[in-house]
Residue frames as a rotation matrix with the C-alpha (Angstrom) as fourth column:
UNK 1
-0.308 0.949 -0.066 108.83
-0.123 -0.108 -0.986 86.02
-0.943 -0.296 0.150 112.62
UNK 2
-0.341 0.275 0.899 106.72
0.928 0.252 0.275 84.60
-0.151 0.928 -0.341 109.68
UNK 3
-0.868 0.399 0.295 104.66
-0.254 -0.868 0.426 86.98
0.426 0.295 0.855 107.59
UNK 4
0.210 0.938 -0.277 101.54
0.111 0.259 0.960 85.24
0.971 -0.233 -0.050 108.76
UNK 5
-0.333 -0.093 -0.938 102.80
0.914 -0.276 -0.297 86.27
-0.232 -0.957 0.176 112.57
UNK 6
-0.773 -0.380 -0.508 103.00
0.550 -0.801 -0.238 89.44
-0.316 -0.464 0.828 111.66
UNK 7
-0.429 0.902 0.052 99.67
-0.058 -0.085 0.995 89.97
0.901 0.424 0.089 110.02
UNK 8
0.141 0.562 -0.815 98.51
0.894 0.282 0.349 88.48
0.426 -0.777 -0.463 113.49
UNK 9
-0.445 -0.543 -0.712 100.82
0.853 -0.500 -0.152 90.80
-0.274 -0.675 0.686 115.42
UNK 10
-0.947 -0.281 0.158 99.57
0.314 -0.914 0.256 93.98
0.072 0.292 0.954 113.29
UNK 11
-0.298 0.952 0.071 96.09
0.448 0.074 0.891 93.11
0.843 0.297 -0.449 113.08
UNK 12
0.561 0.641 -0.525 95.62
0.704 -0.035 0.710 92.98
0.436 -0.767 -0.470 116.64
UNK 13
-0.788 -0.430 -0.440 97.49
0.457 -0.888 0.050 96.42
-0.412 -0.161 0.897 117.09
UNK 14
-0.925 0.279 0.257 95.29
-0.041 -0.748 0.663 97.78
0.377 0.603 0.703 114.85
UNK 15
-0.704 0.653 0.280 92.36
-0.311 0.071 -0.948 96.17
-0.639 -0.754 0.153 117.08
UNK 16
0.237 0.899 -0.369 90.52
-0.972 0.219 -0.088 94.40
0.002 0.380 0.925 114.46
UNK 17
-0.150 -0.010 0.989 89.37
-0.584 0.808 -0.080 90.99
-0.798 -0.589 -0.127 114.19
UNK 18
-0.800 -0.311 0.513 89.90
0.270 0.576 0.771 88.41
-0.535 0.756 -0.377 111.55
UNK 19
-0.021 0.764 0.645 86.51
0.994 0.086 -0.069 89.42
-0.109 0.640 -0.761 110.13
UNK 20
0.842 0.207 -0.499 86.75
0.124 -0.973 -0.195 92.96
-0.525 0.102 -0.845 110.04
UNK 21
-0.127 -0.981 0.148 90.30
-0.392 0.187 0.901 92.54
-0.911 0.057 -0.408 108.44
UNK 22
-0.638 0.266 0.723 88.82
0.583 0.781 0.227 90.50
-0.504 0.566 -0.653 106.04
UNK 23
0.378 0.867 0.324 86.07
0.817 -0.148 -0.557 92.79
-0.435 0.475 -0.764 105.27
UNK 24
0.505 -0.259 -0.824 88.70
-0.212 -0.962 0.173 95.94
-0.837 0.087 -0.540 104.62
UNK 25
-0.247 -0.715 -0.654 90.83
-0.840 -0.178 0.512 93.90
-0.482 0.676 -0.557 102.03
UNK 26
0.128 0.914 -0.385 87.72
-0.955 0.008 -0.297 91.96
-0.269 0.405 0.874 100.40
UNK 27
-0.673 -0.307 -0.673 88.44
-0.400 0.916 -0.018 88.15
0.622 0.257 -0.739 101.71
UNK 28
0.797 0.513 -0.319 86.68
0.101 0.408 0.908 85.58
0.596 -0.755 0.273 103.94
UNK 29
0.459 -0.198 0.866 87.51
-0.883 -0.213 0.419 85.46
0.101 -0.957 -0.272 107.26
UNK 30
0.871 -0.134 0.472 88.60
0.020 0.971 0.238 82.29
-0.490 -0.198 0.849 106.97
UNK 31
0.632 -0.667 0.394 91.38
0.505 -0.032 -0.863 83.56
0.588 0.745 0.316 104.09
UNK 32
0.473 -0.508 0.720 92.65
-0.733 -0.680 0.001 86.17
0.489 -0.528 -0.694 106.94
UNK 33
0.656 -0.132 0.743 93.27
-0.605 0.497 0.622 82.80
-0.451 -0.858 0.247 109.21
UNK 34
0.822 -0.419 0.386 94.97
0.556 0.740 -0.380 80.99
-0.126 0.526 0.841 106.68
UNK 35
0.438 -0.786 0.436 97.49
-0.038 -0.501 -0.865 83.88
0.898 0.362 -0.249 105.88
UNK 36
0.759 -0.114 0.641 98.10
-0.651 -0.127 0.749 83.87
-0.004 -0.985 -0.170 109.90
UNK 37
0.669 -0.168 0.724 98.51
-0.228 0.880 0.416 80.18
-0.707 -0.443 0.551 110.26
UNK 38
-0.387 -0.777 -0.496 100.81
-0.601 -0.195 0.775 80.34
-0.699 0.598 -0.392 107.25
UNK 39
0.007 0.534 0.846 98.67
0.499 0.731 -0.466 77.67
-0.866 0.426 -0.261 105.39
UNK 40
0.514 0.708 0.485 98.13
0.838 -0.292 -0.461 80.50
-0.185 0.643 -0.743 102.60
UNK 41
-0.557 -0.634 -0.537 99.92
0.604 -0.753 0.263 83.85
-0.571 -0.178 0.802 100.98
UNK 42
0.221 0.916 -0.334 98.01
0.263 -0.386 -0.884 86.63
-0.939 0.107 -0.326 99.94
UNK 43
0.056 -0.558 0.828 98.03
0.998 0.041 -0.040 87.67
-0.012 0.829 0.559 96.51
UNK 44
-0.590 -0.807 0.041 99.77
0.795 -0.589 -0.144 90.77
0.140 -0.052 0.989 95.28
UNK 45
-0.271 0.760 0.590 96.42
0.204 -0.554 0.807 93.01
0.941 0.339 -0.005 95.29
UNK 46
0.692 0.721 0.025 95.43
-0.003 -0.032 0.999 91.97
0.722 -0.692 -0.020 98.36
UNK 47
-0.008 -0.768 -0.641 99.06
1.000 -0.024 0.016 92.42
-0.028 -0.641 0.767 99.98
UNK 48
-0.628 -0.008 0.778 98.61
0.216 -0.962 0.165 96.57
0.748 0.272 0.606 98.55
UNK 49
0.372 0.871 0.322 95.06
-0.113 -0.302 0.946 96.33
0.921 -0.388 -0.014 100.92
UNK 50
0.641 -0.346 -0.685 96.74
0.702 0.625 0.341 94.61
0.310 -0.700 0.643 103.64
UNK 51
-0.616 -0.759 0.208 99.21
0.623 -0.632 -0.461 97.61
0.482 -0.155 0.862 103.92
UNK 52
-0.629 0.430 0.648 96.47
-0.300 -0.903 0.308 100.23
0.717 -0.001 0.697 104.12
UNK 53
0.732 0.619 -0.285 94.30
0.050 0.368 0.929 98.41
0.680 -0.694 0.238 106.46
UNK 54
0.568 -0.529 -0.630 96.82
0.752 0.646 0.135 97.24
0.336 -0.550 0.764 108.50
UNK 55
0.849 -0.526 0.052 98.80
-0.529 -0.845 0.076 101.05
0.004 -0.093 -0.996 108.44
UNK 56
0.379 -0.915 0.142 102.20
-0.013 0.148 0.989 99.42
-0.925 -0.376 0.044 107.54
UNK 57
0.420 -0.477 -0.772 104.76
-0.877 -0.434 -0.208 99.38
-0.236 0.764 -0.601 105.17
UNK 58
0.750 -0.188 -0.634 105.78
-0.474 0.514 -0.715 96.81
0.461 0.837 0.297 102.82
UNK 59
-0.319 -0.947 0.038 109.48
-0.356 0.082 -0.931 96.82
0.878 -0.311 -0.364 104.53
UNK 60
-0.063 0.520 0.852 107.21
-0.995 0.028 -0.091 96.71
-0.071 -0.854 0.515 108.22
UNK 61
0.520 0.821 0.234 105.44
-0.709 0.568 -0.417 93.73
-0.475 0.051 0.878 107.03
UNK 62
0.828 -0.529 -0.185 108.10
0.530 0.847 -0.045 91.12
0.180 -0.061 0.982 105.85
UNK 63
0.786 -0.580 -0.213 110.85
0.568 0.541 0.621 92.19
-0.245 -0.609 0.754 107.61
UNK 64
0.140 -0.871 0.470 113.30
0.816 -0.168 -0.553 93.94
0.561 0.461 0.688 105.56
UNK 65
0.883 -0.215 -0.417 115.63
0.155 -0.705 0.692 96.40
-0.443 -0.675 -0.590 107.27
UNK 66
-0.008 -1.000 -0.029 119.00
0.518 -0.029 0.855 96.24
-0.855 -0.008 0.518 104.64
UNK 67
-0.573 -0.544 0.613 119.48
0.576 0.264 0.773 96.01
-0.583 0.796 0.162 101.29
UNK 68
-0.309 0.569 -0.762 117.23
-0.338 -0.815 -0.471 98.16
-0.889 0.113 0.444 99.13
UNK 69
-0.756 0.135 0.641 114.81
0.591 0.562 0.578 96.79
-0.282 0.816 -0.505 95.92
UNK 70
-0.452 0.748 -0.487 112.27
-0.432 -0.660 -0.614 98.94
-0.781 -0.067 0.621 94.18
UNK 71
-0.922 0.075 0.381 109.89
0.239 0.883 0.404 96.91
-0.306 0.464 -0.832 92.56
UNK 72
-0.869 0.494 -0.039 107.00
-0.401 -0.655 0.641 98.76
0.291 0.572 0.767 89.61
UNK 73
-0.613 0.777 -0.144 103.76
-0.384 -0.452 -0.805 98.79
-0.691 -0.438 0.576 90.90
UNK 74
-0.874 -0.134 0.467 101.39
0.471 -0.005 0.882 97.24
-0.116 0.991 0.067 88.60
UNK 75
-0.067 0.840 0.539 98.56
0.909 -0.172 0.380 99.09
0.412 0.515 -0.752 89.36
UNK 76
0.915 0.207 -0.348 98.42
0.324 -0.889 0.323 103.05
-0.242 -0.408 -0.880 89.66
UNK 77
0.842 -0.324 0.432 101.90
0.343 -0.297 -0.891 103.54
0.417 0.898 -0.139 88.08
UNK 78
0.607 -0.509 0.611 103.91
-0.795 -0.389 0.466 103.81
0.001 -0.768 -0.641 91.57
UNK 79
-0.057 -0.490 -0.870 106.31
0.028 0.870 -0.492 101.40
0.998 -0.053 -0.036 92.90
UNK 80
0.946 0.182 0.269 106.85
-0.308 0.236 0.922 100.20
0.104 -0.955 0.279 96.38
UNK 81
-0.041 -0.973 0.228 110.21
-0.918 -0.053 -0.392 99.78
0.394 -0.225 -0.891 98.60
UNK 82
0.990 0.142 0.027 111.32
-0.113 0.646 0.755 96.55
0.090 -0.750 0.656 99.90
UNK 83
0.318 -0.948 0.003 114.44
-0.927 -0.311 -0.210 95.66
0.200 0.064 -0.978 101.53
UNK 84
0.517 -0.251 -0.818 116.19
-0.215 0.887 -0.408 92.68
0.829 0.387 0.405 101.39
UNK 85
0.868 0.058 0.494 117.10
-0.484 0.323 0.813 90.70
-0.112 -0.945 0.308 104.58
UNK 86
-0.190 -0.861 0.472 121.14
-0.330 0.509 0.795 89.09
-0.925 -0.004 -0.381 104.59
UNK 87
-0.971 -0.234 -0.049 121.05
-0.170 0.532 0.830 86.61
-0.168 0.814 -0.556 101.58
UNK 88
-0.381 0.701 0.603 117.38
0.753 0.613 -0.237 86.17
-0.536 0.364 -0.762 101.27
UNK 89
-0.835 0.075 0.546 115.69
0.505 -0.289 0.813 86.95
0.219 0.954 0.204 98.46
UNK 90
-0.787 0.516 -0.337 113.11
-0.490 -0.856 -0.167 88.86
-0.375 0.034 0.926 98.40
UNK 91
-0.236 0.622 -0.747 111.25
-0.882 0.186 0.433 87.49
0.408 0.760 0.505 94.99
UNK 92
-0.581 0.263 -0.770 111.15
-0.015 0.943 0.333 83.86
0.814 0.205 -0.544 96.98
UNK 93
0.103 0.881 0.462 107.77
-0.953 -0.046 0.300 82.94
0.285 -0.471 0.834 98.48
UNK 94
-0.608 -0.255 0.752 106.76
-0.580 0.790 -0.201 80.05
-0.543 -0.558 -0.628 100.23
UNK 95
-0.820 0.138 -0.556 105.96
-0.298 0.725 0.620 76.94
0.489 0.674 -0.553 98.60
UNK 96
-0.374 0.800 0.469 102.35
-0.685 0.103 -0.722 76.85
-0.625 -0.591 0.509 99.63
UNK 97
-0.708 0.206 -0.675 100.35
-0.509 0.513 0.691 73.69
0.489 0.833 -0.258 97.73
């Protein structure tokens, strides 16, 4: 499952719609559809909002379920857990252009 599934998948759990989604983690509706459709990746600010809206965890939201990475926060002085899936990396994003 992509991340942009699972944005879909969580959203509707949580029962909101691309615009209300949009209005909790201060994009256009049209930026929520693009992360979906995979066209787009959110930046790192708006992945922190995307948790809290959404009620999930970092690990929840892309997948990870092994390896362990803690990786410094840069705002509020916390870090955040992800976990690292077989051989993939973590740190690599898609090549969005």
């Amino acid at each position: 499952m992509t991340i942009g599934e699972k944005i879909l998948e969580l959203r509707r759990k949580a029962g909101l719609t691309q615009r209300d989604l949009a209005l909790k983690i201060g994009v256009t509706p049209s930026a929520v559809g693009n992360y979906e459709q995979g066209v787009s990746f959110p930046r790192e600010e708006v992945l922190f909002r995307l948790f809290e809206a959404l009620g999930c965890t970092p690990n929840e939201l892309f997948g990870f379920k092994e390896e362990t990475v803690t990786i410094a926060a840069r705002k509020g002085g916390g870090s955040i857990v992800l976990k690292k899936r077989g051989n993939k990396s973590i740190f690599d994003a898609p090549d969005y252009r």
